[in-house]
C-alpha positions as CSV (number, residue, x, y, z in Angstrom):
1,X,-51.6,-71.8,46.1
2,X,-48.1,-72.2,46.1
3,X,-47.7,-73.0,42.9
4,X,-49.3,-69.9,41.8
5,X,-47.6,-68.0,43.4
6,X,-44.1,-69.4,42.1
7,X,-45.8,-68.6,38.8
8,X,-46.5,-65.3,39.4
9,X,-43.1,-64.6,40.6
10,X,-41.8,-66.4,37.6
11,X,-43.6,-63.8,35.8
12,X,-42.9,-60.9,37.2
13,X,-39.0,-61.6,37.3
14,X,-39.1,-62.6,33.7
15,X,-41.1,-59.0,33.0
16,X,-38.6,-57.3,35.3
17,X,-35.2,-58.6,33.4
18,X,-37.2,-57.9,30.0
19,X,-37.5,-54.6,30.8
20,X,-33.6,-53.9,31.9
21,X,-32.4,-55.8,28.6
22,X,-34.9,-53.0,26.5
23,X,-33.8,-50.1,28.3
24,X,-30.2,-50.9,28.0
25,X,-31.1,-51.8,24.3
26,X,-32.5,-48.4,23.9
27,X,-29.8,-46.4,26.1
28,X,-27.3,-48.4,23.3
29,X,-29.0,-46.9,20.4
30,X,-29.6,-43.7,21.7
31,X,-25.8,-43.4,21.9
32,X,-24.5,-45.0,18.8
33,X,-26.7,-42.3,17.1
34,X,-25.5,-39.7,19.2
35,X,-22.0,-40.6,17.7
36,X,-23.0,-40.0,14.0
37,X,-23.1,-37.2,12.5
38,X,-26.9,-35.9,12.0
39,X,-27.7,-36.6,8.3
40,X,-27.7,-34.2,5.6
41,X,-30.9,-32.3,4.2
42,X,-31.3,-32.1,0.4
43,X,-30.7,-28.6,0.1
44,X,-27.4,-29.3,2.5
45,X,-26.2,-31.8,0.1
46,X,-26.5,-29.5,-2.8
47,X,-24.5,-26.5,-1.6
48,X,-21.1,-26.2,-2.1
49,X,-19.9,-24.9,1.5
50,X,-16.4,-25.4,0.7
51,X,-13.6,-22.5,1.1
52,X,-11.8,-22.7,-1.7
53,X,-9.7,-19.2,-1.0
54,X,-9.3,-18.3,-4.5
55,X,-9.5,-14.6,-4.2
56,X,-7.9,-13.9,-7.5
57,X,-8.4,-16.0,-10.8
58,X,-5.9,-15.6,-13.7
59,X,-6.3,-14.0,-17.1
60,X,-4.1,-15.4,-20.2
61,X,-4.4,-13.3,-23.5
62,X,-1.5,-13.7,-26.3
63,X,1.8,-14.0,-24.3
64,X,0.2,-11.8,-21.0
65,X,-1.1,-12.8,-17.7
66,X,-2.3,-11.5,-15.2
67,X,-4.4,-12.3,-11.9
68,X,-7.4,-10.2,-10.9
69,X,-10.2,-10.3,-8.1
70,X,-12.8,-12.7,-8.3
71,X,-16.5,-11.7,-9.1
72,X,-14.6,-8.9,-11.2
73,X,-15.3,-9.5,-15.0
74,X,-12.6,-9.8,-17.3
75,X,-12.3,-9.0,-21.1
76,X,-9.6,-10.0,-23.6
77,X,-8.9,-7.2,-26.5
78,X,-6.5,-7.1,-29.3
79,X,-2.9,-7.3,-27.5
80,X,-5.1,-6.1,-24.1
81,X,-6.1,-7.7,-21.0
82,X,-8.9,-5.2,-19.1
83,X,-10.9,-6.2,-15.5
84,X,-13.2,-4.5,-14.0
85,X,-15.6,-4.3,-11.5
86,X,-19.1,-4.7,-13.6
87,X,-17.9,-5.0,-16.9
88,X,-18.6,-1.2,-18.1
89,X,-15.7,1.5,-19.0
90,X,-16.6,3.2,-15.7
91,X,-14.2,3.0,-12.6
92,X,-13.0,1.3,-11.3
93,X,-10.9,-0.9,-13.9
94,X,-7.5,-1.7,-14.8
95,X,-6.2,-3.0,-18.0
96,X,-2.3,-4.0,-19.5
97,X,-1.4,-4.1,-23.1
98,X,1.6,-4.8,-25.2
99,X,2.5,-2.3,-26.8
100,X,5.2,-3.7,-29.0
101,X,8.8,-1.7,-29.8
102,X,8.9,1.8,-28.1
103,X,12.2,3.9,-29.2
104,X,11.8,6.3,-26.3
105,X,9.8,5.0,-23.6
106,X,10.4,8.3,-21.6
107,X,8.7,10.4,-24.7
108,X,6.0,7.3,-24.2
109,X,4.9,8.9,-21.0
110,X,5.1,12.6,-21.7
111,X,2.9,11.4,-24.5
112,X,0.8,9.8,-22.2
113,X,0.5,13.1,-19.8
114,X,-0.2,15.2,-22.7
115,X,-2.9,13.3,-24.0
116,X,-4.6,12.9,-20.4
117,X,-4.6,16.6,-20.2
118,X,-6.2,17.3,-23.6
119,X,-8.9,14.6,-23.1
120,X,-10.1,16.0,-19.3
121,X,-9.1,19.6,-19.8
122,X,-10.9,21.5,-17.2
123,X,-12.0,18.4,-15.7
124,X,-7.9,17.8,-14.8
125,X,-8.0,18.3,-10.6
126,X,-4.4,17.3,-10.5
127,X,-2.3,17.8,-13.3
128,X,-0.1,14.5,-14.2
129,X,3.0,13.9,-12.7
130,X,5.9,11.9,-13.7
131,X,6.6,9.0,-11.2
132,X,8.8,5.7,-11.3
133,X,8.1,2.8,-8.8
134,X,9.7,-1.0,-8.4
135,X,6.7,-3.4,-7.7
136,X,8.4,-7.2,-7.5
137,X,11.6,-6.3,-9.2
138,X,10.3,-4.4,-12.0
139,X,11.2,-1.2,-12.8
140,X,7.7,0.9,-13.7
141,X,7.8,4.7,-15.0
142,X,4.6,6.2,-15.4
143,X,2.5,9.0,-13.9
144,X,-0.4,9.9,-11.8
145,X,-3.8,11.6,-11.9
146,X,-6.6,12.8,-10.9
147,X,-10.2,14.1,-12.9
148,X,-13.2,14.7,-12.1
149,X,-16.7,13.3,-13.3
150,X,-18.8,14.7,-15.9
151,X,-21.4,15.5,-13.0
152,X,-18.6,17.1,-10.8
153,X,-19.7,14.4,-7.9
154,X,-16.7,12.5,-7.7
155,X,-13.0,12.9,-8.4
156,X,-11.3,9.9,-10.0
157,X,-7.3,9.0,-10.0
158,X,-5.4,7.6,-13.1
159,X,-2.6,5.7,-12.9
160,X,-0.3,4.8,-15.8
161,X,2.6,3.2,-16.2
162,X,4.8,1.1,-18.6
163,X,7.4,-1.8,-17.8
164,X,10.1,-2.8,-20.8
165,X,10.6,-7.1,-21.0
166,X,13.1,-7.8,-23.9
167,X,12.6,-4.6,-25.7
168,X,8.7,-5.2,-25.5
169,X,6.6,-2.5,-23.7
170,X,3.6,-3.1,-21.6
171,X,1.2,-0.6,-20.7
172,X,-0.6,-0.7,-17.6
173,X,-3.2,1.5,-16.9
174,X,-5.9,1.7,-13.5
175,X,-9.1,4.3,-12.6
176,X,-10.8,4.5,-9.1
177,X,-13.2,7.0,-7.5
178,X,-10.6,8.3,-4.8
179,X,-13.5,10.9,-3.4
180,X,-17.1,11.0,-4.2
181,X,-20.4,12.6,-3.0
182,X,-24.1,11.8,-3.0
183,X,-24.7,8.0,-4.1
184,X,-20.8,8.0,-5.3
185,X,-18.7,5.5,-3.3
186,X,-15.0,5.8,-2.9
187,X,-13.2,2.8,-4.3
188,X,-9.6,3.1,-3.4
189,X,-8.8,-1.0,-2.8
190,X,-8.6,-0.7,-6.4
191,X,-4.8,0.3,-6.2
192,X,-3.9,-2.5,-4.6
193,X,-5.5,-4.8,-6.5
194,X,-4.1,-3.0,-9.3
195,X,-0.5,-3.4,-7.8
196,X,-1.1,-7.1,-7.1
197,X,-2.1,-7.5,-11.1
198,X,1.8,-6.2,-11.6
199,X,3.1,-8.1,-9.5
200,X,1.2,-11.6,-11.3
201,X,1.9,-10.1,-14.7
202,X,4.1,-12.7,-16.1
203,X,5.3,-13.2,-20.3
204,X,5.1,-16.1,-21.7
205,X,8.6,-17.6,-21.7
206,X,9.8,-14.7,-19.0
């Protein structure tokens, strides 16, 4: 009787220190893979969730560049750089060409006005006028304007300037909808991402 019941103990202690060592096995692993990071789905592993902070990308064309916004779309023409929005000719947009040798870069600009007048005639809601402005150390003269749509729901501003590097002009030209009605949407971050384009443009060999 004795015996068997030294057995039984036996037993039973042997079950009872079987059962700490498990749960402290378990208690272990519970926390080692609390401590790793939880594992990756596929679709996790296949998106790019990094922030790269590129909000502008560069244009190069001939000797210009420029930077403009990203997810705008930009298009390389003969001596011109133009970005815009959704890659039509509607606002907003901005654009800089060379222009090459200008004699007269003030008779450049009353060109300029003059020709904006006679293409938007009635449309003109603010005749241009002459204006000079220093963005990054250059020396801009130019003017500014404003027209209004075909449809009459939306007034659009024009801005246009040129800049002189070693006797070369460059002509930089920007459109936004600066007030608008019905399913029109005013756009005026435009200017300052045209102003930001200025202050990127760099020549090659500047």
């Amino acid at each position: 009787m004795k015996k068997k019941l030294s057995q039984l103990v036996c037993v039973m202690m042997i079950i009872a220190v079987a059962f700490v060592l498990t749960a402290c096995g378990d208690k272990a692993n519970d926390e080692e893979q609390q401590s790793e990071p939880p594992a990756q789905t596929e679709e996790q592993k296949n998106t790019d969730v990094s922030d790269s902070g590129d909000t502008y990308k560069e244009a190069v064309h001939g000797n210009m560049m420029i930077e403009y916004p990203a997810g705008w779309i930009p298009e390389k023409h003969e001596y011109m750089i133009y970005a815009s929005k959704d890659g039509s000719g509607n606002p907003p947009f901005y654009f800089v060409e060379e222009i090459g040798w200008v004699e007269s870069p003030g008779n450049f600009v009353t060109s300029q006005m003059n020709a904006f007048s006679e293409k938007y005639s009635n449309r003109v809601a603010r005749q241009p006028e002459a204006a000079t402005m220093e963005v990054a150390g250059m020396k801009l003269a130019g003017f500014a304007a404003l027209y209004s749509s075909e449809d009459g729901t939306a007034t659009i501003t024009h801005h246009d300037y040129i800049e002189v590097i070693d006797d070369i002009t460059y002509h930089f030209v920007c459109e936004y909808v600066s007030s608008a009605s019905g399913d029109q949407h005013e756009d005026e971050t435009t200017y300052f991402e045209f102003m930001h384009a200025i202050e990127s443009f760099k020549v090659k060999g500047e």
